[in-house]
C-alpha positions as CSV (number, residue, x, y, z in Angstrom):
1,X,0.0,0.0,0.0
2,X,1.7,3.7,-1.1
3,X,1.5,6.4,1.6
4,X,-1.7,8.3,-0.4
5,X,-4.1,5.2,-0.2
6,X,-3.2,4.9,3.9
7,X,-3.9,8.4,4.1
8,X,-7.7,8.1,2.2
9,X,-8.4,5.1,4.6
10,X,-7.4,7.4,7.5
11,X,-9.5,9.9,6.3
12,X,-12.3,7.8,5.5
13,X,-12.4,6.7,9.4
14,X,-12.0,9.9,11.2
15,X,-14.9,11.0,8.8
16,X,-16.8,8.7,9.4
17,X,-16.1,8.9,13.5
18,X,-16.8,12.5,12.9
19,X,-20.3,11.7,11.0
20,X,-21.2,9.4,13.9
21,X,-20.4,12.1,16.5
22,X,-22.3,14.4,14.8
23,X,-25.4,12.3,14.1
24,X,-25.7,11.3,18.4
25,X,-24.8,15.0,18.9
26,X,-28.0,15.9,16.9
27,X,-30.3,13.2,18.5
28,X,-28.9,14.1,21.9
29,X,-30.4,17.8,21.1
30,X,-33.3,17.1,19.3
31,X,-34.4,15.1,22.6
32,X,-33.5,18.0,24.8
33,X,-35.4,20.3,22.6
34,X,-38.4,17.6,22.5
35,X,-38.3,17.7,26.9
36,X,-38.1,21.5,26.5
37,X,-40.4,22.3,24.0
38,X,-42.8,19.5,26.3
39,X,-42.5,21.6,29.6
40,X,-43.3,24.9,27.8
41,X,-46.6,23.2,26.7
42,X,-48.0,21.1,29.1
43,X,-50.9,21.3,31.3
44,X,-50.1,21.9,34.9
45,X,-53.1,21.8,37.5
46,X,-52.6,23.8,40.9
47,X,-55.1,23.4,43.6
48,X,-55.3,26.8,45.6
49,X,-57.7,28.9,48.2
50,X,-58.2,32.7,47.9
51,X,-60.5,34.9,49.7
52,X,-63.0,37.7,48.3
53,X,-64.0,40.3,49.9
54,X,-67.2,42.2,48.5
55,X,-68.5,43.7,51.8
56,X,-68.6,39.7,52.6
57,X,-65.5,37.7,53.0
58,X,-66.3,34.3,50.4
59,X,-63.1,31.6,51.2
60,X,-63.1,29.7,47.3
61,X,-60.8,27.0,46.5
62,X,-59.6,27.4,43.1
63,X,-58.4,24.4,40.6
64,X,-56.6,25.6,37.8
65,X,-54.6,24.8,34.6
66,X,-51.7,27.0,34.5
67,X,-50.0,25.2,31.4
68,X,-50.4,25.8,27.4
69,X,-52.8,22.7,26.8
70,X,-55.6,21.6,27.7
71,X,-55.5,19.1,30.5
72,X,-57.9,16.1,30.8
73,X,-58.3,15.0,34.2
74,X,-58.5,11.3,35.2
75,X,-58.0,11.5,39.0
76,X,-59.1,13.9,41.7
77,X,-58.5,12.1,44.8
78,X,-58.1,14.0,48.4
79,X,-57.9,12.6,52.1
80,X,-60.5,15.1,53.4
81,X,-64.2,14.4,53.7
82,X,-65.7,18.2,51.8
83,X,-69.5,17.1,52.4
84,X,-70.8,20.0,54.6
85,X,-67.8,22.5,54.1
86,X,-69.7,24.0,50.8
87,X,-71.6,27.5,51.2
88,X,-74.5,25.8,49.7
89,X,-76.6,23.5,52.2
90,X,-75.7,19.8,50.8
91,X,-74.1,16.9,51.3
92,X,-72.7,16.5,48.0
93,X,-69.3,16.6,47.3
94,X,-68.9,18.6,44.2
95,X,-65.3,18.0,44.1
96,X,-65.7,14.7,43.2
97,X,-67.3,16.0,39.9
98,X,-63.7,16.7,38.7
99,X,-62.6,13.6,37.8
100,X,-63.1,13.1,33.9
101,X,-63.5,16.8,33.4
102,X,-61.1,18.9,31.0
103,X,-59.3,22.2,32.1
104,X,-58.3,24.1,28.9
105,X,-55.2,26.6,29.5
106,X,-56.0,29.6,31.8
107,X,-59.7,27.6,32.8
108,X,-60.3,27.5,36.4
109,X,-62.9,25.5,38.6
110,X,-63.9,27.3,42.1
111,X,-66.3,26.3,44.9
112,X,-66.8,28.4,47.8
113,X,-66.0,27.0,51.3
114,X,-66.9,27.4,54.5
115,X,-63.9,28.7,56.3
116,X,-64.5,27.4,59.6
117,X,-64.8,24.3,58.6
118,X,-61.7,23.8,57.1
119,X,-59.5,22.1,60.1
120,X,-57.1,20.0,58.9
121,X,-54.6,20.2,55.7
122,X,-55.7,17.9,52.6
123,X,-53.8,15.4,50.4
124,X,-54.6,15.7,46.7
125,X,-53.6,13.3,44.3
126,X,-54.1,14.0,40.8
127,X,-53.2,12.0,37.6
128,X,-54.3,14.2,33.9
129,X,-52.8,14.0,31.0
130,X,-52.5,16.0,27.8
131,X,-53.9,15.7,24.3
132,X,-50.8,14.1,23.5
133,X,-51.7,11.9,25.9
134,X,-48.6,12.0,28.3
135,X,-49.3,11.6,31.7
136,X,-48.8,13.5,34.8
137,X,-49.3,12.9,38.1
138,X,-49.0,15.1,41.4
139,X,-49.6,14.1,45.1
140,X,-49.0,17.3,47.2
141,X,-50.3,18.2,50.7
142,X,-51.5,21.8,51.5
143,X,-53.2,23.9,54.2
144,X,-56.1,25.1,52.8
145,X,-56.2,28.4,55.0
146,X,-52.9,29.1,55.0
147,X,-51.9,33.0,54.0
148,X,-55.6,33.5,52.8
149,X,-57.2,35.8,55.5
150,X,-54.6,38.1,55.3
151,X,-55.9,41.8,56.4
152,X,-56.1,44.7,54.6
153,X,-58.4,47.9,54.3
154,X,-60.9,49.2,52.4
155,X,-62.3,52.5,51.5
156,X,-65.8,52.7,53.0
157,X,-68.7,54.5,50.9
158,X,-71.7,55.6,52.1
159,X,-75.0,53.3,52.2
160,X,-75.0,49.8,51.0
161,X,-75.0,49.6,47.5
162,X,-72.6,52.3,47.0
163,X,-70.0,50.0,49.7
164,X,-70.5,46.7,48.5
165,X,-70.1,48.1,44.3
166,X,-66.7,50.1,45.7
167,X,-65.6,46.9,47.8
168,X,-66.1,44.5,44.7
169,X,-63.6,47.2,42.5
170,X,-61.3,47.7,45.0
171,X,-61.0,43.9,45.1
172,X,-60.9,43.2,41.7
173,X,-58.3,45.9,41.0
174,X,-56.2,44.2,43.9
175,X,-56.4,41.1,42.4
176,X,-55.0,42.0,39.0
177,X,-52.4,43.5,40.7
């Protein structure tokens, strides 16, 4: 063999090599862009209490999909009994009404509590998935009235009417703040 034909051979390898490298070098990133591009558009589901204040304080717990797509809920499990804790006089538990039902992005699901009867923090479990259908699950443990009566004034108005329309702007302004 002369020295030019060892040298094409040599060359043919490290080209090759090179090829290779650069071929798992581009599935390596296309995955990462794949996880990425995932995260940015999944549905993610918080379960949260806030209070409103319109002359009447009303203690609502809020389920919400925060993500980019829609998310279809298959499990909505919790370790507290919510018979009896709704405003309205029943002993259904309308919580349980949220398993099977979709959240699209932004779309929230609120029920209005009885405050005081709130006395322990709850479990949730939650399993949803997306259109894609790629599961997610989340188990997470929260106090239910904790940083939610939190004080702050109001501008009185005089009679009624006037208080309760000036309460319900002052809140809403608050909370797009």
């Amino acid at each position: 063999m002369d020295t030019s034909t060892i040298v094409n051979i040599i060359l043919c390898v490290l080209s090759f090599i090179l090829a290779a490298i650069s071929v798992v070098t581009v599935v390596i990133t296309l995955r990462q862009n794949n996880k990425m591009i995932e995260e940015s558009t999944r549905p993610v589901i918080s379960v949260y209490t806030d209070e409103i204040n319109a002359g009447n304080p009303f203690f609502y717990l809020i389920v919400k999909n925060f993500g980019k797509s829609p998310a279809y809920i298959t499990k909505f499990e919790y370790d507290f009994d919510f018979k009896g804790c709704y405003k309205i006089r029943n002993d259904r538990d309308y919580l349980e009404g949220l398993n099977n039902a979709v959240l699209a992005p932004g779309q929230s699901r609120i029920c209005t509590l009885d405050y005081a009867k709130i006395d322990k923090e709850v479990t949730f479990t939650l399993e949803y998935h997306s259109g894609a259908k790629k599961v997610y699950s989340d188990k997470f443990t929260i106090d239910l009235k904790a940083g939610v009566s939190m004080p702050y004034g109001k501008v009185a108005t005089e009679g009624k009417e006037l208080r309760t329309i000036s309460y319900a702007l002052q809140e809403m302004l608050q909370k797009n703040l």
